[in-house]
PAZA-477150 format. One record per residue (C-alpha): residue in three letters; x, z, y. Coordinates in steps of 0.5 Angstrom, whole numbers, plus 500, padded with zeros to 3 digits. Layout:
BEGIN
+------+-----+-----+-----+
! type !   u !   w !   v !
+------+-----+-----+-----+
!  Ala !   X !   Z !   Y !
...
+------+-----+-----+-----+
***
This chain:
BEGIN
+------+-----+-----+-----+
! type !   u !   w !   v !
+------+-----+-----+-----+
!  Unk ! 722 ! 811 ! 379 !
!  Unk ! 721 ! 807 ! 373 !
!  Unk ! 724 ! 801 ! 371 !
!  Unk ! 720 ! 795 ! 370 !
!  Unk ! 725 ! 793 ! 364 !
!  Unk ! 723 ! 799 ! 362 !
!  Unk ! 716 ! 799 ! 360 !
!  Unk ! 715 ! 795 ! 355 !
!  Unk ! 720 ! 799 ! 351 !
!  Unk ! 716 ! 805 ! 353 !
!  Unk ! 710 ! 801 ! 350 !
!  Unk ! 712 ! 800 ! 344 !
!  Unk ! 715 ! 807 ! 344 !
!  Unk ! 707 ! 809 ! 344 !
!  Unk ! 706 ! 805 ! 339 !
!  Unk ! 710 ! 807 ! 334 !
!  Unk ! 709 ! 815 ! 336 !
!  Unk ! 701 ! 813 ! 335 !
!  Unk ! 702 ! 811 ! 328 !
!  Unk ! 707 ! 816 ! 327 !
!  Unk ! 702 ! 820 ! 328 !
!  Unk ! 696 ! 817 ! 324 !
!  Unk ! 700 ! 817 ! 318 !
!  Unk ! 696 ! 821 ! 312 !
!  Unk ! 700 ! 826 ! 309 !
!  Unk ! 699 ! 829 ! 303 !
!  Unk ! 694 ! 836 ! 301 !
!  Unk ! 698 ! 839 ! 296 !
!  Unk ! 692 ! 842 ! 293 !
!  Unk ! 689 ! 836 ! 291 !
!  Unk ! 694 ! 831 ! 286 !
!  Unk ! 692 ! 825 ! 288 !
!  Unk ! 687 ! 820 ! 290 !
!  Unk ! 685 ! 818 ! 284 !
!  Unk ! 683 ! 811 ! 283 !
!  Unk ! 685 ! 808 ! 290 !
!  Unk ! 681 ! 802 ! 289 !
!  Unk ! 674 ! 804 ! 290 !
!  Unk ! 676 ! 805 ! 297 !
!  Unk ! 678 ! 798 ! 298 !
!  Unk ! 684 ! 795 ! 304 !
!  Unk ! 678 ! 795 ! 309 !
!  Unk ! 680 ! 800 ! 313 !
!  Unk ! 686 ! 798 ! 312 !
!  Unk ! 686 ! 791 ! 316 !
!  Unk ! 681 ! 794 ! 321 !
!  Unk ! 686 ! 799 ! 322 !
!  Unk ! 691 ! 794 ! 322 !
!  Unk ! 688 ! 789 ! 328 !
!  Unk ! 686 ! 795 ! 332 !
!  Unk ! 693 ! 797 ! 333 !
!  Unk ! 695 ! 788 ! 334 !
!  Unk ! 689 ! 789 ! 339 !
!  Unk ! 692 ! 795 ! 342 !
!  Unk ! 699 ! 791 ! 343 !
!  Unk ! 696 ! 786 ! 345 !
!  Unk ! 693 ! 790 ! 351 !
!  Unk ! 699 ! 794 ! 352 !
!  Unk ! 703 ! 788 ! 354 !
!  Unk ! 698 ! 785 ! 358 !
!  Unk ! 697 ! 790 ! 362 !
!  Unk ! 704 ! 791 ! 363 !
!  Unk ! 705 ! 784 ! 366 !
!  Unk ! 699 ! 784 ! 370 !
!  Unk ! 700 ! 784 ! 377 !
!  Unk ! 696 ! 792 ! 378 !
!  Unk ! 700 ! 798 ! 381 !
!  Unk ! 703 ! 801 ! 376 !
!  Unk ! 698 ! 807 ! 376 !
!  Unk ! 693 ! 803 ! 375 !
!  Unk ! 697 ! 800 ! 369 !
!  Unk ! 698 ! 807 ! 367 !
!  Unk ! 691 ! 809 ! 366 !
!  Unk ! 690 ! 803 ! 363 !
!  Unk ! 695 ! 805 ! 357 !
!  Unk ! 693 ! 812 ! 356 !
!  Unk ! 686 ! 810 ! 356 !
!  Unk ! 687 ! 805 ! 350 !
!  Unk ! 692 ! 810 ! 347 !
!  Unk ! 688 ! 816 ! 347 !
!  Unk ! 682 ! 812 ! 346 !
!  Unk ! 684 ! 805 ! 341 !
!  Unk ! 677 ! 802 ! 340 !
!  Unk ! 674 ! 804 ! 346 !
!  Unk ! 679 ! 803 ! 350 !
!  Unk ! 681 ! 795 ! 348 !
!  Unk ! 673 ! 794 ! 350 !
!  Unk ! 673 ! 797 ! 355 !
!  Unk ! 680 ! 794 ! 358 !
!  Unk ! 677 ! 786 ! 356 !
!  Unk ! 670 ! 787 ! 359 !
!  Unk ! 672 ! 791 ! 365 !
!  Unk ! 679 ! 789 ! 368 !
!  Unk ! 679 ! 784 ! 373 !
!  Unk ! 682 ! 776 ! 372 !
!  Unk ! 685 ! 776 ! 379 !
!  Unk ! 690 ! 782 ! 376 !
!  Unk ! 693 ! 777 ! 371 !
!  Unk ! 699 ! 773 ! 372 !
!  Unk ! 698 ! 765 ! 372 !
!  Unk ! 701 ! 761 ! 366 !
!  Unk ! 708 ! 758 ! 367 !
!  Unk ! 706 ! 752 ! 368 !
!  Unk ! 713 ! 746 ! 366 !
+------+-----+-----+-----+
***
């Protein structure tokens, strides 16, 4: 039904969807954020490492060697829930699924 070459560009799709999404859009009641500074860049580069964490999981569940319906699950759970999701998926996912480094 899929293409398994397919996945990974559906991943990103994902990716790309959800922080299409949670870009803010502007209230155009109120003028402006006033001085930008007092809020500080933490939410911004704690922002940034979930989405690289995120990534991260995506592609690994996606090489795993898990059905594909369990690989979905895993990837809408970390979509929906992106904090919760990556706790989840690295303290409970099984090791077995994972594919064995190549060695040369």
């Amino acid at each position: 039904m899929f293409s398994t070459r397919l996945l990974p560009a559906f991943a990103f799709q994902l990716c790309l969807a959800g922080l299409a999404a949670a870009a803010p859009i502007a209230d155009p009641v109120v003028g402006g954020s006033g001085n930008a500074w007092k809020y500080g860049v933490t939410g911004g580069i704690f922002g940034l490492t979930v989405m690289i964490l995120d990534v991260i999981v995506f592609f690994e569940v996606l090489r795993s060697t898990r059905p594909w319906r369990r690989k979905a699950l895993w990837c809408l759970f970390v979509f929906f829930f992106p904090i919760i999701g990556v706790l989840l998926y690295w303290f409970l996912s099984s090791k077995e699924h994972k594919r064995p480094a190549v060695s040369r």
